[in-house]
C-alpha positions in Angstrom: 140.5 95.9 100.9 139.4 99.8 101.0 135.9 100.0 102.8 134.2 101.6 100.6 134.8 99.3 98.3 133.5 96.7 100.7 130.1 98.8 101.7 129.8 98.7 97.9 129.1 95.1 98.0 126.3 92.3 97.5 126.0 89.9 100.6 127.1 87.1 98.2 130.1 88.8 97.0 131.5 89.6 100.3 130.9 86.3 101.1 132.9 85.0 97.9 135.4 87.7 99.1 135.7 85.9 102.6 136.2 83.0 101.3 138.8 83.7 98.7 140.4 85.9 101.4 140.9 89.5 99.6 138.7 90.3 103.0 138.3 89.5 106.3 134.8 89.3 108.3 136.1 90.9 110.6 137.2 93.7 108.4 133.6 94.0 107.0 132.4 94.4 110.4 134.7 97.3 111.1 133.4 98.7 107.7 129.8 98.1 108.7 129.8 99.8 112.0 132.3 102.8 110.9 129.3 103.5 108.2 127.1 103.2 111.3 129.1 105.7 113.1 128.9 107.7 110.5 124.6 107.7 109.2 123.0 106.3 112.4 122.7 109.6 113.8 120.7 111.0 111.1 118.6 107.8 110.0 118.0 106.5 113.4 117.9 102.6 111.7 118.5 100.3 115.1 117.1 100.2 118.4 119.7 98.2 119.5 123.5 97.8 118.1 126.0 95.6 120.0 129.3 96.6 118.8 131.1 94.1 121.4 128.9 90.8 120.3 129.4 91.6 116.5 133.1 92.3 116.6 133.8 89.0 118.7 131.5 86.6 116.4 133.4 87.9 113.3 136.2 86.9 115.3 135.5 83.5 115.8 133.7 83.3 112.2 136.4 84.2 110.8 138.8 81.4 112.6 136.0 79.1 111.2 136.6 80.1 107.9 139.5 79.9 107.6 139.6 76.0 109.1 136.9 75.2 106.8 134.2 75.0 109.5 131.9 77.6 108.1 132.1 77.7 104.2 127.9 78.9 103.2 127.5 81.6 100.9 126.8 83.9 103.7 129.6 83.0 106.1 130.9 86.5 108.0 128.4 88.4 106.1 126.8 91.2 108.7 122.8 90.9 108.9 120.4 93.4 111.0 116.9 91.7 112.5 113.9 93.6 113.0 113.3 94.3 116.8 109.8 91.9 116.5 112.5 88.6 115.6 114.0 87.4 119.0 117.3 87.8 120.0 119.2 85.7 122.9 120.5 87.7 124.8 120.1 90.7 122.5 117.1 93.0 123.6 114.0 92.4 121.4 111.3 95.4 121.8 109.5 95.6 118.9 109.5 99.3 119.4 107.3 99.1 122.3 107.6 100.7 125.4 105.7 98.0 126.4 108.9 95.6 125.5 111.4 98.2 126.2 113.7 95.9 128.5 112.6 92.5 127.5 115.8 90.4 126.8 114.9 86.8 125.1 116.3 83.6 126.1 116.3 82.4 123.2 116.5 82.9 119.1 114.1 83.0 116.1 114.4 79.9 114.5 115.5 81.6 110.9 118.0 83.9 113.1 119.6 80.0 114.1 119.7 79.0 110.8 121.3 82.4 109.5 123.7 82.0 112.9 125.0 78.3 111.5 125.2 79.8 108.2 127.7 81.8 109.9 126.0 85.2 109.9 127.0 87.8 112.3 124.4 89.9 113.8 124.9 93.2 114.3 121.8 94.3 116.2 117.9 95.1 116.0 116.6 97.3 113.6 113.8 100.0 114.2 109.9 99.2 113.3 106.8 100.8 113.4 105.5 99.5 116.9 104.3 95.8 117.2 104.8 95.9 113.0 101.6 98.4 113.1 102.4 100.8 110.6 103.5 101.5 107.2 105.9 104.4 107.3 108.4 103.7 110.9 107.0 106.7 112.6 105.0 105.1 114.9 108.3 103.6 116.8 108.6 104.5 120.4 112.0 105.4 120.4 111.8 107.8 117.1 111.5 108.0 113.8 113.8 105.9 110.6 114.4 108.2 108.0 114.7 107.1 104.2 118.6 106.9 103.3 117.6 108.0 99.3 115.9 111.5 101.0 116.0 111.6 104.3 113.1 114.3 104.0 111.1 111.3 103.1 109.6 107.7 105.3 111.2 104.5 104.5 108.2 102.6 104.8 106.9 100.0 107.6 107.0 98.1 109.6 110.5 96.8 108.5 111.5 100.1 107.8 114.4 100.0 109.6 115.8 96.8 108.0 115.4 98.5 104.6 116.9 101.7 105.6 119.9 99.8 107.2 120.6 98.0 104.0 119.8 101.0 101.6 122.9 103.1 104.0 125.2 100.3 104.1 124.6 99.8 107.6 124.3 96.0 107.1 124.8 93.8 104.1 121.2 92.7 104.5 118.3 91.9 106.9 115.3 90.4 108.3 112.1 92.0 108.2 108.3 90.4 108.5 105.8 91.1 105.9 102.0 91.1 107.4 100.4 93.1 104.8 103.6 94.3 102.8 105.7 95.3 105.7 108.9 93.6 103.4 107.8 94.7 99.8 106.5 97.9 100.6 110.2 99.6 102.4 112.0 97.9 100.1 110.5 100.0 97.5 110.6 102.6 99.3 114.3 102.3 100.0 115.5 101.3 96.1 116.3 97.6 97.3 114.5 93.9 96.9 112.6 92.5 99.6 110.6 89.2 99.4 107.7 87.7 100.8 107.8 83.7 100.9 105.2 81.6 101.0 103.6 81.1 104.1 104.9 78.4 106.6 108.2 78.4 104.6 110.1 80.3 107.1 109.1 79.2 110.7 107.7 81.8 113.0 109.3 80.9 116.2 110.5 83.5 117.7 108.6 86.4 115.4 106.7 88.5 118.2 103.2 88.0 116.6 100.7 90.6 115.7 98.7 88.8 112.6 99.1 85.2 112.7 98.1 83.7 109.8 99.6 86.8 107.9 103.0 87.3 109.3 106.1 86.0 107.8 109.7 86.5 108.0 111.5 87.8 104.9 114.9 89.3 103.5 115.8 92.5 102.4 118.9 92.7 100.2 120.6 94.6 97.6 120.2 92.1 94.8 117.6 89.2 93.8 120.7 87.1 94.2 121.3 87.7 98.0 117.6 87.1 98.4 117.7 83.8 97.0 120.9 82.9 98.9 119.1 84.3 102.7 115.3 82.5 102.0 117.2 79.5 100.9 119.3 79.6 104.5 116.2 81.2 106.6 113.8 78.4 104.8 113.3 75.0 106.8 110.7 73.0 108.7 110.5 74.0 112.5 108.4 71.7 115.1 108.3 74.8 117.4 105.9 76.2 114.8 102.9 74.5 113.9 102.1 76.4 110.4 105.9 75.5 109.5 105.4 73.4 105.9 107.9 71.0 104.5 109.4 72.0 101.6 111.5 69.6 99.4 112.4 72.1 96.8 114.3 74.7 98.7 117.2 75.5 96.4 115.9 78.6 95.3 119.5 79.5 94.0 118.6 77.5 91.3 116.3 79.7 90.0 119.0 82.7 89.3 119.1 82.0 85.4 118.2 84.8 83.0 115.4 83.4 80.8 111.6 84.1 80.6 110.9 82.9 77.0 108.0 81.4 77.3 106.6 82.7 81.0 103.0 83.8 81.2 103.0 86.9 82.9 99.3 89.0 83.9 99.1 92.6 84.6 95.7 93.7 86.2 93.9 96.7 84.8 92.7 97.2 88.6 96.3 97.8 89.5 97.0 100.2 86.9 94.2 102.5 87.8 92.3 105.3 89.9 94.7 106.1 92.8 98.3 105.1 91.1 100.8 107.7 90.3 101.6 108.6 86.7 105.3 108.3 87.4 104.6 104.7 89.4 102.3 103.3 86.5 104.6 104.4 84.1 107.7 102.6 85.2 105.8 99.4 85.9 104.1 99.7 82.1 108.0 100.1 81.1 109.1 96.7 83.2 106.2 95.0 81.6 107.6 95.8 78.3 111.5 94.5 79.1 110.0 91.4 80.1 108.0 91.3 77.1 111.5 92.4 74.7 113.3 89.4 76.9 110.3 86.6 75.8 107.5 86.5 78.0 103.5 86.5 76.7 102.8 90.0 78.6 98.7 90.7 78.9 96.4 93.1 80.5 93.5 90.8 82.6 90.9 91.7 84.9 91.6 90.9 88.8 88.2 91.3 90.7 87.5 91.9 94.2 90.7 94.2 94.3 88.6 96.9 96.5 87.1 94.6 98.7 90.9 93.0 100.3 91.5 96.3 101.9 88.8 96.2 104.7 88.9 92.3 104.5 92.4 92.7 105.6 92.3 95.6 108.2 89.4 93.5 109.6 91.3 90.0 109.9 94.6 91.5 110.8 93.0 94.0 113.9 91.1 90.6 115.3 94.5 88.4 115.4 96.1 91.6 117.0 93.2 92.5 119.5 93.7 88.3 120.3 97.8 88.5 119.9 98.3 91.2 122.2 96.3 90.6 125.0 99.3 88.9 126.7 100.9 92.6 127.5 99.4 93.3 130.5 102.0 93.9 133.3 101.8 91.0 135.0 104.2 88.4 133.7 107.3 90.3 131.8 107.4 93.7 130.1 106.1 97.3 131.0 104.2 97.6 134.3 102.1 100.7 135.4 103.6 102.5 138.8 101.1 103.3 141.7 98.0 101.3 140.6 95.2 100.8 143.5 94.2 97.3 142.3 95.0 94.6 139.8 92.0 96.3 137.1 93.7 99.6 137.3 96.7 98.1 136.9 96.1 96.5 133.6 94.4 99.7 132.3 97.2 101.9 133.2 99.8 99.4 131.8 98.3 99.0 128.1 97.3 102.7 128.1 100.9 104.0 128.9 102.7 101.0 127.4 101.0 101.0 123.9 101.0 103.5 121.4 98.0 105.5 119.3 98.6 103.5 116.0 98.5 100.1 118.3 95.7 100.7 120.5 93.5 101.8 117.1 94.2 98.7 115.6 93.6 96.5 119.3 90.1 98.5 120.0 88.9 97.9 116.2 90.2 94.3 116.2 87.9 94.0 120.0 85.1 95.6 118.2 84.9 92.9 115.2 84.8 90.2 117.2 82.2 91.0 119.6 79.2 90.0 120.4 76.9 91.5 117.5 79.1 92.6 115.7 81.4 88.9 114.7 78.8 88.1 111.7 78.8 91.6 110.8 82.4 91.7 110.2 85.0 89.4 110.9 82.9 86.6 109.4 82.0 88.4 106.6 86.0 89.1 106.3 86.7 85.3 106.1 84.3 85.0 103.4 86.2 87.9 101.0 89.5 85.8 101.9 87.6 82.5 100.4 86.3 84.4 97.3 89.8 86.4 96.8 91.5 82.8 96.9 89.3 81.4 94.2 90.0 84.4 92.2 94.0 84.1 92.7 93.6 80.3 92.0 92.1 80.7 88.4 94.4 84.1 87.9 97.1 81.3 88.5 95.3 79.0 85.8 96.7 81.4 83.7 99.7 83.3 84.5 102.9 82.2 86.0 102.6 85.5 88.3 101.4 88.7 88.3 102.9 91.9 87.8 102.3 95.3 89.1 103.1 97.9 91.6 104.2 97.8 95.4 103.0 101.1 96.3 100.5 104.1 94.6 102.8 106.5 94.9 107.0 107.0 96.1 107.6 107.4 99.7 105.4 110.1 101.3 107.3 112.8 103.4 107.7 112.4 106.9 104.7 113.4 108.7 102.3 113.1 106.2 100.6 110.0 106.5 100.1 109.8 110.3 97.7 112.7 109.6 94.7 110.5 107.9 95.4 106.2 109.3 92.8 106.2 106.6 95.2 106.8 103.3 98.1 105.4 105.2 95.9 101.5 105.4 94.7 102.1 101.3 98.4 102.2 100.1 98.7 98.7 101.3 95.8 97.8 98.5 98.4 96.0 96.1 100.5 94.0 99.1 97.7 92.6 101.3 96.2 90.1 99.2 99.5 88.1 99.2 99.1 88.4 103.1 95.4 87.1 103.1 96.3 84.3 100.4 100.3 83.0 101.9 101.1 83.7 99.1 105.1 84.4 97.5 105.7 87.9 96.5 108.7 90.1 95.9 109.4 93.5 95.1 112.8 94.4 92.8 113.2 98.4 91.8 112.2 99.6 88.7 112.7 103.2 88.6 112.6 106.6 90.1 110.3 109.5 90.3 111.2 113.1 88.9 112.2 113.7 92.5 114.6 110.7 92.8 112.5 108.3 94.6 112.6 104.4 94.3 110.1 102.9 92.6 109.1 99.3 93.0 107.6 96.5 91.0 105.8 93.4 92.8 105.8 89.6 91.5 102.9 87.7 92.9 103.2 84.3 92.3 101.1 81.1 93.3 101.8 79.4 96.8 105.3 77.5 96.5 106.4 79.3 93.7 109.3 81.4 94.8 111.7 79.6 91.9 109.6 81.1 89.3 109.3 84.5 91.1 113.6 84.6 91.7 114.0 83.5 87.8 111.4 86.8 86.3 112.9 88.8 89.1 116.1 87.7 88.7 115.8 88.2 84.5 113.8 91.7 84.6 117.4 93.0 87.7 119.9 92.1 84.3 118.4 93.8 81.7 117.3 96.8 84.3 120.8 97.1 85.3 121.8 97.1 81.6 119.9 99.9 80.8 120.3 102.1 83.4 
């Protein structure tokens, strides 16, 4: 089959293409890292590619194939993981210097699952450092530019995972979404990226900077393929002790286009001071398709809005402060050279070995939660989360989901936002409240500014309700596509 043809592809059709053999895996791989050869230079989308691994596991995948070992919808289908989602024996780094040379010895639980699924991984993909970050500039080993304008950021911290799938360089791919970090690049990037709800897909393995936030998520080319990878990432772990059971994981089930009937809320806070007039637009035209297609569309007031911002940056700096603590040159990763004792040792390690963007977030995460200041703040953080979660929980009463934007505006040009941390943590207002809540969200292009940049429209839906989520998504992708 030509290779262009192939790079064209959905992960699912590939897949069906394996499996009816018009393809190989192994001749998707040699696709996938000829379009690498070919883009990496000039989008800088991995940390770590391993040519030799990939090209021997579509090997043997393919031999299972074709013996009817490995039949899943996903079978010799290329995947990228972000460089926080461990690896074994594949260098995970998290775009730290701090992790620079730290080789795991073992893998992310929803890598395994993806692995048996018959998966081939082709390597790590780049991140704003430790997931800090919303654009991929804050990587230690440079910058991921966005495939649609490379002028432009892809988003973070998966921005890399996005970027890879938006070039072709992958079929699809992990990220982790701790305030957005999955919604807010897809967008960014033209492509769908979900959020499950939290405990669905186990944590083992996910290098940790928020932890009751963080969660492992796809980024794919279609709603399909995003249904098909949290449906084969989704399962109860013991290693992970937030991992839920979850009896109605066949999210594929939910791929039917039909919203007659579905209740769907659009908050007036979204749609206000701060949002673009191109962004607002195209999310007021999705709200009217899915309105055409069937579903009771209405205009409701979400309050609090403001307040999950701060409540967010607040929560998410104390896990960090907490989470990364661990770095500090003794066991594994980065250590300091000629260091008089063990104090200066630890205070030259964490100052070389972390970034700006990462030591902001670990010195205002330290400052909330001490002594004084723990009432003041973090406390009073954890009492927005309880008030925002009673608010969600009667929005929910109500609406099947809610609708609205990813982002305020298209991707910002490179550069731009590392100039004010300030506007770079308020562009996360619409994302983070999923975060704060585990709640499902996903983000499915809607449009494109007058300079050709994605747009993207977010689904919020109520804990455990990913079908319902898949099936609007799923329905508002058809007619989209119809109409473009």
């Amino acid at each position: 089959m030509d290779k262009s043809v192939l790079l064209e592809m959905s992960a699912t059709e590939l897949a069906e293409a394996i499996r009816k053999r018009k393809t190989t895996a192994t001749e998707a791989m040699e696709a996938v890292l000829e379009q690498i050869e070919r883009t990496e230079e000039c989008y800088h989308c991995y940390v770590t590619i391993d040519r030799e691994r990939a090209q021997l596991q579509a090997t043997e995948i393919q031999k299972k194939i074709e013996t009817g070992e490995v039949s899943g919808p996903l079978a010799g289908v290329p995947v990228a993981i972000k460089d926080n989602i461990c690896t074994e024996g594949m260098r995970t780094t998290c775009a730290s210097r701090m992790l620079e040379n730290y080789i795991p010895t073992f893998s992310a639980q929803a890598v395994l699952n993806l692995e048996k699924a018959g998966a081939i991984v082709i390597g790590k993909t780049n991140m704003d450092e430790f997931a800090m970050g919303s654009t991929t500039e804050t990587s230690a080993f440079g910058v991921t530019k966005n495939p649609r304008n490379s002028e432009y950021v892809p988003g973070g911290s998966s921005g890399g995972s996005a970027a890879a799938v938006a070039s072709g360089e992958c079929f699809f791919a992990l990220g982790s979404d701790t305030g957005g970090s999955v919604r807010q690049p897809a967008a960014y990037c033209g492509i769908v990226g979900m959020k499950p709800t939290y405990g669905t897909v186990s944590r083992y393995g996910l290098v940790a900077y928020g932890s009751s936030l963080d969660q492992i998520g796809p980024l794919c080319k279609t709603v399909e393929d995003c249904a098909v990878v949290l449906e084969t990432i989704a399962s109860y772990d013991s290693k992970d002790s937030t991992s839920i059971r979850r009896e109605e994981g066949a999210f594929t089930a939910a791929l039917i286009r039909n919203v007659q009937g579905m209740r769907i809320g659009v908050p007036r806070d979204y749609l206000g001071a701060g949002l673009s007039d191109e962004v607002r637009d195209a999310v007021v035209r999705a709200a009217e398709l899915l309105r055409t297609e069937g579903a009771q569309v209405e205009e409701f007031d979400l309050s609090l809005v403001d307040y999950a911002v701060p409540a967010y940056y607040t929560i998410a700096s104390a896990e960090a402060s907490s989470n990364l603590e661990r770095y500090d040159g003794v066991k594994y990763g980065y250590r300091a050279d000629e260091v008089r004792d063990l104090h200066q040792m630890y205070r030259k390690t964490r100052a070389q070995g972390f970034g700006t963007e990462v030591k902001r977030r670990i010195m205002l995460g330290s400052y909330v939660l001490s002594s004084g200041y723990y009432d003041a703040y973090y406390l009073k953080a954890l009492r927005v989360k309880a008030m925002l979660k009673e608010v969600f929980s009667r929005t929910f009463d109500r609406y099947d989901c809610i609708l609205g934007p990813v982002t305020p505006t298209t991707a910002p040009k490179l550069g731009e936002s590392l100039k004010d941390p300030i506007q770079m943590y308020l562009s996360d207002i619409y994302t983070i409240s999923a975060n704060l809540l585990g709640l499902p969200a996903i983000s499915i292009p809607c449009g494109a500014d007058s300079k050709g940049l994605p747009i993207g429209l977010q689904l919020i839906g109520d804990c455990y309700q990913e079908k319902k989520l898949i099936q609007i998504a799923y329905t508002f992708e058809q007619i989209y596509r119809e109409g473009r």
